[in-house]
SERO-4910 file (N, C-alpha, C, O; in steps of 0.05 Angstrom, whole numbers):
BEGIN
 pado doro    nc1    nc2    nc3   cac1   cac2   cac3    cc1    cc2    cc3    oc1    oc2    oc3
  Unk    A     49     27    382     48     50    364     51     41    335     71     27    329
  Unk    A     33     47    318     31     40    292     40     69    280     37     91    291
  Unk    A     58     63    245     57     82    240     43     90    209     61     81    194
  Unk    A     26     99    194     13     92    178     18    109    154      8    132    157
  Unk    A     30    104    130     35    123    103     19    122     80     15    100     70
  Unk    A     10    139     72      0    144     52      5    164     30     -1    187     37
  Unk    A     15    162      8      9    175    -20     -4    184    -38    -10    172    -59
  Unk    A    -11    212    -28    -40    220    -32    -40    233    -67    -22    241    -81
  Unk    A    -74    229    -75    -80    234    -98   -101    221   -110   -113    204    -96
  Unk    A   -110    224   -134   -128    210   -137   -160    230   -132   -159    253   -122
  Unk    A   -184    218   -141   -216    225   -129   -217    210   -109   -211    187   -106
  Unk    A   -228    228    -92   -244    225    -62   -213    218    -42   -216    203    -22
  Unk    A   -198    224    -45   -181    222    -25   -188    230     -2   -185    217     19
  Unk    A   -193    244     -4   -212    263     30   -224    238     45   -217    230     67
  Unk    A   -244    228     31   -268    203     44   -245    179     48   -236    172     70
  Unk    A   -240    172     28   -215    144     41   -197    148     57   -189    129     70
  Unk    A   -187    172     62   -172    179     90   -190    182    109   -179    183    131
  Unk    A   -211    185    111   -233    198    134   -237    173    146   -237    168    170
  Unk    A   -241    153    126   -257    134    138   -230    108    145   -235     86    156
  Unk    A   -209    114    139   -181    100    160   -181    112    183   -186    100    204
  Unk    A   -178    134    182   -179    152    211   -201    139    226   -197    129    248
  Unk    A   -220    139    215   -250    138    235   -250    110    246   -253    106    270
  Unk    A   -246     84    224   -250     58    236   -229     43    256   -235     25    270
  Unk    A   -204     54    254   -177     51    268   -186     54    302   -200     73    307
  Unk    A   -176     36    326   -182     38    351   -152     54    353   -153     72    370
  Unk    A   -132     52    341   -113     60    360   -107     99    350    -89    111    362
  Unk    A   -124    113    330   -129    139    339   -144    145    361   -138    166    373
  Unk    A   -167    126    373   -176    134    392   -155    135    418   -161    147    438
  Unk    A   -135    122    416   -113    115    436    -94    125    431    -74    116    441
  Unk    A    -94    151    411    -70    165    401    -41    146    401    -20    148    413
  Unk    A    -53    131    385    -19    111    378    -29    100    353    -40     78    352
  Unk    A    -27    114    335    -28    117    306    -17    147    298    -27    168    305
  Unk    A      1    142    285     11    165    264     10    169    233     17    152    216
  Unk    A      5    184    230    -12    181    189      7    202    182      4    226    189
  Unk    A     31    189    165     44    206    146     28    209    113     27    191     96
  Unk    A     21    230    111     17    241     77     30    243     55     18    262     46
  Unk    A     41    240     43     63    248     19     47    255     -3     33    237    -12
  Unk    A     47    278    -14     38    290    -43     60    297    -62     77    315    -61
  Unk    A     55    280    -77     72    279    -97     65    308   -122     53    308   -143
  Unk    A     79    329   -108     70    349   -126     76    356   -153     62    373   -166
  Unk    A    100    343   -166    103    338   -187     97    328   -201    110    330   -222
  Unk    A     67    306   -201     60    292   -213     30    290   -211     14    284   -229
  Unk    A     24    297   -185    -11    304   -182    -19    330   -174      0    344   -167
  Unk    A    -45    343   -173    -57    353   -158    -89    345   -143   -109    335   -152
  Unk    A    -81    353   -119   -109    351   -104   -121    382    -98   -109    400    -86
  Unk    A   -145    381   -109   -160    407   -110   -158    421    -84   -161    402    -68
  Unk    A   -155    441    -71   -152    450    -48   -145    436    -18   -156    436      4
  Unk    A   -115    419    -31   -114    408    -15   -107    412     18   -108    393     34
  Unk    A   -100    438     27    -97    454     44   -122    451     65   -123    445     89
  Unk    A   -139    458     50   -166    452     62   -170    432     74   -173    427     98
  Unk    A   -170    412     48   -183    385     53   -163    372     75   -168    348     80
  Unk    A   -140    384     91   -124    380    104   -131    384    132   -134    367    149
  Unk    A   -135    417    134   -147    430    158   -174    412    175   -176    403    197
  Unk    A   -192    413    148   -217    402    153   -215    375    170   -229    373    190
  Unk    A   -193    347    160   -191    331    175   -182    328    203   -189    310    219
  Unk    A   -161    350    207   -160    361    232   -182    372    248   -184    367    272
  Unk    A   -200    387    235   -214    400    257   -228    367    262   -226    361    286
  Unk    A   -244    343    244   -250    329    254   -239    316    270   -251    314    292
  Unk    A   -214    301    268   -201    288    284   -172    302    294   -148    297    290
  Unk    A   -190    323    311   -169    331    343   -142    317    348   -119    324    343
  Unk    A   -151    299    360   -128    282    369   -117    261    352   -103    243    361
  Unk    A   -124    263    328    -96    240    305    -80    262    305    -84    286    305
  Unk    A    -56    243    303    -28    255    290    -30    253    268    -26    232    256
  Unk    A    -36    273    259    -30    277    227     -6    297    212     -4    322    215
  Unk    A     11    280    198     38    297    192     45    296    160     46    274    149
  Unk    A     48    317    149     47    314    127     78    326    115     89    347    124
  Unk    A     93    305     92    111    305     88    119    322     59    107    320     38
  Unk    A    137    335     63    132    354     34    147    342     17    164    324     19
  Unk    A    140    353     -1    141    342    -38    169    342    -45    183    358    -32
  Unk    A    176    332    -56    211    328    -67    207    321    -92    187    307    -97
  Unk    A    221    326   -109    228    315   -139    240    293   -136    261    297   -125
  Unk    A    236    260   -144    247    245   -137    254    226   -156    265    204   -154
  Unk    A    246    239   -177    259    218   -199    243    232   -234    219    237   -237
  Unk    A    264    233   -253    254    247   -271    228    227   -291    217    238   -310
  Unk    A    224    202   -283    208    185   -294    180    198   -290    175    208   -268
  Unk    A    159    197   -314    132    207   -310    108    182   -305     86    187   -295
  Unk    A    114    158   -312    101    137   -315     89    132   -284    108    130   -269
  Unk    A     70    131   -274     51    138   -249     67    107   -232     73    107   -209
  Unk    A     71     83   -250     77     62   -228    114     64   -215    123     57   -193
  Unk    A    130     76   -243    156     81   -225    151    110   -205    152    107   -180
  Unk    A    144    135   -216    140    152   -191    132    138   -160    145    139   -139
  Unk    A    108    125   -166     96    111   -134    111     89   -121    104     85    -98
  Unk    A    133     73   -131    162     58   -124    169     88   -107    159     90    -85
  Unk    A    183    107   -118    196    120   -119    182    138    -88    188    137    -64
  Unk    A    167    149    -97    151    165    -73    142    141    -46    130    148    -26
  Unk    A    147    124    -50    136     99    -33    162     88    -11    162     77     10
  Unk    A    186    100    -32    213     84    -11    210    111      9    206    110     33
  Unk    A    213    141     -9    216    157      9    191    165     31    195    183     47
  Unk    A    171    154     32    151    157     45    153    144     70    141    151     90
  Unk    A    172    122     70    179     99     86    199    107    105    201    103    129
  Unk    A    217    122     86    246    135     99    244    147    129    262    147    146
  Unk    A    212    159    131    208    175    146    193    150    177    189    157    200
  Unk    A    191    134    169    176    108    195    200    115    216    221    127    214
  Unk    A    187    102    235    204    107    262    191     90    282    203     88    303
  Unk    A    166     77    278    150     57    297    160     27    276    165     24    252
  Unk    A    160      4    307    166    -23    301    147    -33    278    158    -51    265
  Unk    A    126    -28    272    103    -32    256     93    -12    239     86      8    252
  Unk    A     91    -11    219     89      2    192     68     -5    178     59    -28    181
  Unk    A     58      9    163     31      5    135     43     32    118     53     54    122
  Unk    A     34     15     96     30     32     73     -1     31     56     -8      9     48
  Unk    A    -15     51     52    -39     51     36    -39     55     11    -30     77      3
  Unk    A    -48     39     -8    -61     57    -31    -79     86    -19    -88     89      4
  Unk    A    -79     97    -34   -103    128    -39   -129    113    -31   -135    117     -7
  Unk    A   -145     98    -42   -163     98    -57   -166     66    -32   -172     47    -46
  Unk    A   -163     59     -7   -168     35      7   -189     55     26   -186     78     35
  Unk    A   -209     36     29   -229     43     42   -234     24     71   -236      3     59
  Unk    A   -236     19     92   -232     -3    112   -255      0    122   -262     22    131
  Unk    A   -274    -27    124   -297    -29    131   -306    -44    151   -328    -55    153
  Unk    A   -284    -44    169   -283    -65    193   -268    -50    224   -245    -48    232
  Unk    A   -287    -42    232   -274    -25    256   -256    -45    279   -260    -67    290
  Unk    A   -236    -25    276   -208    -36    292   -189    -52    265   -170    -67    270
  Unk    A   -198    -46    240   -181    -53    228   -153    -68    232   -142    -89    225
  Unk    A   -147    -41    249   -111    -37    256    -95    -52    276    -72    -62    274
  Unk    A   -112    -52    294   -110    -69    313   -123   -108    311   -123   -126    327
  Unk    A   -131   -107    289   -133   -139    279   -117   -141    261   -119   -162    249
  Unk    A    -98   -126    250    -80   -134    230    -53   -138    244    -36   -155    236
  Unk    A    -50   -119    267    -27   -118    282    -32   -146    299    -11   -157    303
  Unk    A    -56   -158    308    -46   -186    318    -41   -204    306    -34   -224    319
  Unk    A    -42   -205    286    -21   -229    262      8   -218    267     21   -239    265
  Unk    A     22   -202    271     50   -194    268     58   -214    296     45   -217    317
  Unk    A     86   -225    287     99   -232    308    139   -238    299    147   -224    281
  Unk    A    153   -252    309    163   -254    308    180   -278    277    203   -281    268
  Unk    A    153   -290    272    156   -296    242    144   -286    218    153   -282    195
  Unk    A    112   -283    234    102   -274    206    112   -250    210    117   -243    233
  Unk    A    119   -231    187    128   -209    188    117   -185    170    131   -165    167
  Unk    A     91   -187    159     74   -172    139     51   -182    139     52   -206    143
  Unk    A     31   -175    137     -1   -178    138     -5   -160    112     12   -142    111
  Unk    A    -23   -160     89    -34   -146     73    -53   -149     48    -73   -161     58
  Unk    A    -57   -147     31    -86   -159      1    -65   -165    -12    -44   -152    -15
  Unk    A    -72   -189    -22    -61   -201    -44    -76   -196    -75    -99   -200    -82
  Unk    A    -58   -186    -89    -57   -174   -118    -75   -193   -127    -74   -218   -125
  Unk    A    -93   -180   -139   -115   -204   -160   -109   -199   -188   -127   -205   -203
  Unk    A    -92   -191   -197    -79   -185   -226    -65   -220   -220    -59   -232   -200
  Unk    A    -62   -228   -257    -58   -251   -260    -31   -249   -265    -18   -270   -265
  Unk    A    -21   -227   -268      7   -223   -271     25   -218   -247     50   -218   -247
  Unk    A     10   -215   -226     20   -210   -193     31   -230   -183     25   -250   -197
  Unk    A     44   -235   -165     54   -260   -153     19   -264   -129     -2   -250   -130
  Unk    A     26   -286   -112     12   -296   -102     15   -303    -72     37   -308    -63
  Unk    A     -4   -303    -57      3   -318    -26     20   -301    -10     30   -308     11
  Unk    A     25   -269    -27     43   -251    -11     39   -238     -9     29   -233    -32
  Unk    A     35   -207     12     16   -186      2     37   -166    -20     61   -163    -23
  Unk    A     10   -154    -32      8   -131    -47     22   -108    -34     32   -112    -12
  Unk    A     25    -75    -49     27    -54    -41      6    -38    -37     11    -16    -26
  Unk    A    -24    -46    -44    -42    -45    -33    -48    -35     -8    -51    -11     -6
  Unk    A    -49    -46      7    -56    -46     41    -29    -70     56    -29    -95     55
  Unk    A    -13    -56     66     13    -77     70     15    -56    106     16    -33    114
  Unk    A     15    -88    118     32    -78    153     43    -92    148     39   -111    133
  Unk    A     76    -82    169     98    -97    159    113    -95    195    100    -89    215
  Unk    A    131    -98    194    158    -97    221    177    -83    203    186    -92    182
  Unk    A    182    -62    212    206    -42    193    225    -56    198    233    -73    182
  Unk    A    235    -53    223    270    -62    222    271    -88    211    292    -90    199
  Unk    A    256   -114    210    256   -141    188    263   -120    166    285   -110    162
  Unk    A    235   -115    148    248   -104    120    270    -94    112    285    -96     93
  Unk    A    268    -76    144    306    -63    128    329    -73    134    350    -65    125
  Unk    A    326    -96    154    350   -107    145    352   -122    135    373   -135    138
  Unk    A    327   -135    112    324   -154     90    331   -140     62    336   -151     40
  Unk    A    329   -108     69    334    -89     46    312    -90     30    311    -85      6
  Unk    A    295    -98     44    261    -89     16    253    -71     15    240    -62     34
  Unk    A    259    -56    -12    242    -37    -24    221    -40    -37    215    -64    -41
  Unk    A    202    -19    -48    178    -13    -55    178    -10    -90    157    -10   -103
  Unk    A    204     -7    -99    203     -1   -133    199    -26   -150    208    -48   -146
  Unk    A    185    -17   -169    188    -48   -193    216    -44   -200    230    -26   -192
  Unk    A    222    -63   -217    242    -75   -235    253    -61   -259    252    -74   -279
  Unk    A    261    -42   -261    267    -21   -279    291    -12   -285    298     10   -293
  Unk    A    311    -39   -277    343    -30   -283    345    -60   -305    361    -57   -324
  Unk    A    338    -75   -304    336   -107   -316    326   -107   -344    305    -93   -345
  Unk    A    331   -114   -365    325   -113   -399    292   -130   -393    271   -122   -401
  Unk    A    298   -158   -375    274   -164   -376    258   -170   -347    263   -183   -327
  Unk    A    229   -148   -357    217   -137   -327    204   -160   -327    195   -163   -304
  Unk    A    197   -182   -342    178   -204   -336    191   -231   -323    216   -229   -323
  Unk    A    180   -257   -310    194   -271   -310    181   -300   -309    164   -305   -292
  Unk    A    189   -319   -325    170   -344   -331    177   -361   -300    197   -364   -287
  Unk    A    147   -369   -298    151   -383   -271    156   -415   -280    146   -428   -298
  Unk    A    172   -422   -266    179   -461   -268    180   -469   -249    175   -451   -234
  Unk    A    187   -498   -229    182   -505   -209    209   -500   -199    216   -517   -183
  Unk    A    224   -484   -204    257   -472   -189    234   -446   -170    229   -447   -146
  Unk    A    227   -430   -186    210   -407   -173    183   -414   -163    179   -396   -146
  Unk    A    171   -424   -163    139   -428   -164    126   -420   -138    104   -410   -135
  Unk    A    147   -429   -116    143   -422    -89    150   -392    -81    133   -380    -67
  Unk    A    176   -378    -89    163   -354    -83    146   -336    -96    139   -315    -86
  Unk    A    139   -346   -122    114   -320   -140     88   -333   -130     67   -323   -139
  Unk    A     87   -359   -109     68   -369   -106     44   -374   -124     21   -368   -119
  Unk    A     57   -389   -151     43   -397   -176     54   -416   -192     78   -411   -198
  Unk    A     48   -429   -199     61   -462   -212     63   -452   -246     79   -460   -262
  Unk    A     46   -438   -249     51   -431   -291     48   -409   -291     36   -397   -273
  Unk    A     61   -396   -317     50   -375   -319     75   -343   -319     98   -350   -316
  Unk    A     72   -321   -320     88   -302   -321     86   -281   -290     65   -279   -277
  Unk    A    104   -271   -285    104   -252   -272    122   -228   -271    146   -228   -275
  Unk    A    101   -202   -265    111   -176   -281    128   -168   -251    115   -168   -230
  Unk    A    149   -163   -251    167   -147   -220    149   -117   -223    160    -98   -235
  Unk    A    127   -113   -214    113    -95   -202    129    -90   -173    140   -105   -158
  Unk    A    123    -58   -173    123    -49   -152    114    -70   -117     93    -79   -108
  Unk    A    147    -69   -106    138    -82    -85    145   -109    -82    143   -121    -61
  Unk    A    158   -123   -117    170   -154   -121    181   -159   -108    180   -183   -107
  Unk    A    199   -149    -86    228   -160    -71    214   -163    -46    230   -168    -27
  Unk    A    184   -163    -38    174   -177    -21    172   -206    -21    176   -218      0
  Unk    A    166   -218    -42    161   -247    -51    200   -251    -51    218   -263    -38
  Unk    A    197   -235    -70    234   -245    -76    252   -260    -58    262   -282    -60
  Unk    A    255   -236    -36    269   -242    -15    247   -260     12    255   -282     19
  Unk    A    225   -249     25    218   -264     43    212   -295     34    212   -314     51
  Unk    A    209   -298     12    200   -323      7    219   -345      5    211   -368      6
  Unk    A    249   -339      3    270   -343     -3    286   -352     29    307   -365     32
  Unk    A    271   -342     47    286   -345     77    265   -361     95    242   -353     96
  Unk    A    275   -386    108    267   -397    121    259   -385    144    252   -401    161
  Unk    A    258   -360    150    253   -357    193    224   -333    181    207   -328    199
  Unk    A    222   -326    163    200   -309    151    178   -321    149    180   -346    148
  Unk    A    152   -312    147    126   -310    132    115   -290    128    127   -269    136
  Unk    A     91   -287    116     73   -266     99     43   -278    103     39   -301     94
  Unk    A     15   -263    119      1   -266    108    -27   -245     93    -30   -221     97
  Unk    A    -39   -260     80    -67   -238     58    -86   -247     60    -96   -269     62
  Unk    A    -96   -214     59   -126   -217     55   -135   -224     28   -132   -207     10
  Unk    A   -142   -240     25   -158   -247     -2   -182   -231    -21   -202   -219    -13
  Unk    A   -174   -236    -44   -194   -216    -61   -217   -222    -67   -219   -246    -63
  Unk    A   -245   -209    -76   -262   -222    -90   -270   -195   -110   -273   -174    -96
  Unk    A   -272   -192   -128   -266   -171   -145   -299   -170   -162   -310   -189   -173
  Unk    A   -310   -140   -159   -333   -141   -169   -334   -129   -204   -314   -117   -213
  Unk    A   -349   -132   -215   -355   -117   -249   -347    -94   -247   -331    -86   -264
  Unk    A   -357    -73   -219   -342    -46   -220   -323    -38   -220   -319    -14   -224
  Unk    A   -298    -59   -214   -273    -53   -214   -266    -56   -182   -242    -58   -176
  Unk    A   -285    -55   -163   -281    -63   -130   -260    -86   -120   -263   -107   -133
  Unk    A   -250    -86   -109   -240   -111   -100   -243   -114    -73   -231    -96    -60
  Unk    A   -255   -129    -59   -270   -133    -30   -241   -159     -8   -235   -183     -6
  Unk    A   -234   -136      0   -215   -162     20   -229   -179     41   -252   -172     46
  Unk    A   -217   -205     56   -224   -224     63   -210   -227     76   -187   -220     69
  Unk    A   -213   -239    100   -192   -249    121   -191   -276    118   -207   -284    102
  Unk    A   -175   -299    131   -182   -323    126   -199   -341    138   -200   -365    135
  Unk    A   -216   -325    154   -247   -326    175   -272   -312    157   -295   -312    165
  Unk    A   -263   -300    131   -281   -295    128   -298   -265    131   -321   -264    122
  Unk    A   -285   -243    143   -288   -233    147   -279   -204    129   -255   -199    123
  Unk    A   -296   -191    122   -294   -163    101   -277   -146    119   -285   -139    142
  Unk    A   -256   -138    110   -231   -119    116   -239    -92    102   -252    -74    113
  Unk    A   -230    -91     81   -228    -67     62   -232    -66     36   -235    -89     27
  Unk    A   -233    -54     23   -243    -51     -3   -219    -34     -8   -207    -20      8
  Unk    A   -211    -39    -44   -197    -20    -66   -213    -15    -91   -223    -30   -108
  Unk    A   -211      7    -90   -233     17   -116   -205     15   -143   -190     34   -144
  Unk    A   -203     -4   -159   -178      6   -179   -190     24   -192   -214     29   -196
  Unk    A   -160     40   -203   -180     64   -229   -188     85   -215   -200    100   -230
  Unk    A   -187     95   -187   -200    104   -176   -185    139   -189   -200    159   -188
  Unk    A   -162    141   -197   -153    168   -217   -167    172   -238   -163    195   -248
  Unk    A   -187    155   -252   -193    168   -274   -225    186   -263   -241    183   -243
  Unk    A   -225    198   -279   -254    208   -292   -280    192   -297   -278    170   -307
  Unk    A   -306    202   -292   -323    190   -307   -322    189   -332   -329    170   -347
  Unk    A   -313    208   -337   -306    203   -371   -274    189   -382   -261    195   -403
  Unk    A   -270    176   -368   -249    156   -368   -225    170   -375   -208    156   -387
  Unk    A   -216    201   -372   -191    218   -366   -174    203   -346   -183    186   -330
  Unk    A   -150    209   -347   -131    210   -317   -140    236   -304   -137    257   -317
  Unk    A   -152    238   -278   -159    255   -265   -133    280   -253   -135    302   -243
  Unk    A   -109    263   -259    -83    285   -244    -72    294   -272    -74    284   -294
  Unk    A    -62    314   -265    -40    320   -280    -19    319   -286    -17    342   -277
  Unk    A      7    313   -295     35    308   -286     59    333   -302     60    341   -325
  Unk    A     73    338   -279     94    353   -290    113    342   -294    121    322   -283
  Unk    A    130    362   -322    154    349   -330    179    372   -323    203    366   -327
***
């Protein structure tokens, strides 16, 4: 039993959820569960009621459970909210195996779910896309598309928030660090999700592994297995507008 979260918002959310549902073997085996979280204080999705029903009437038999909105932190800035909506989205797991989605991940490899879940074992302990920002750490996954083993994380205590109690959110890499930001020069920003590198990288009985990026002019980023093989796609940007707006709105 997998259990699968997502943080909904953004354009086309409808189609990037349709098409996890659809390529996944283990909805067909009803052992997949898809938690929702809408962050109502900070986005809207146009009839999203609908666009809710509607995925039900297509897919009958997914568990689909949708978690209601809470005020969870008075910050408006879209990357602490999604820390923030991301721990409590998690709060709610209850299967040995866990994912978290971006909005906006599209999976183009049927059975996805079940080829990510056979990398999990008793060391490696996370499968997911590795950040192609130069300011990201490396060799560890992203918040992107992340399967994980809950009870590891939580009793490693990894959360999902950036670095937002610390004067300085950056941190110069030297060869003391290099191995866990998995990068020899250079800076790294504690984005959302840092205390993955932080801590797993830091413990000998752990590993981590990623799908690799190849990132197109449109802003695409095309994952990779280490066979070679096309996983999923992330559209970044996928909130704005054609006319380059933030597509949500946010309340204060």
């Amino acid at each position: 039993m997998l259990t699968c979260g997502i943080v909904g918002g953004g354009c086309d959310f409808e189609k990037y959820l349709y098409t996890a549902i659809a390529t996944g073997e283990l909805t067909r085996k009803e052992s997949i569960k898809w938690l929702i979280y809408v962050d109502d204080w900070f986005v809207v999705i146009p009839e999203y009621p609908i666009m809710m029903k509607r995925l039900r009437a297509r897919f009958p038999k997914a568990n689909i459970v949708e978690i209601s909105s809470k005020s969870l932190t008075d910050k408006n800035r879209a990357g602490f909210r999604h820390g923030a909506n991301l721990d409590y989205l998690t709060s709610f797991f209850e299967t040995d195996y866990c994912m978290i989605l971006d909005q906006d991940i599209a999976f183009l490899y049927r059975g996805w779910d079940t080829l990510l879940l056979s990398e999990l074992n008793e060391h490696t302990i996370a499968i997911g896309t590795e950040a192609p920002d130069e300011l990201l750490w490396k060799n560890t996954p992203f918040i992107h598309a992340l399967m994980y083993d809950r009870q590891i994380f939580q009793d490693l205590k990894i959360n999902f928030l950036k670095d937002h109690k610390s004067n300085d959110k950056y941190e110069r890499i030297h060869w003391e660090n290099a191995a866990i930001w998995g990068k020899k020069e250079g800076t790294i920003y504690k984005e959302n999700g840092y205390k993955i590198p932080l801590i797993i990288n830091q413990n000998n009985h752990f590993d981590t592994k990623v799908l690799k990026p190849l990132i197109e002019a449109d802003l695409t980023e095309w994952y990779y297995s280490k066979e070679g093989v096309l996983i999923l796609s992330h559209k970044k940007a996928s909130r704005k507008k054609k006319d380059g707006k933030d597509e949500t709105s946010g309340r204060v």
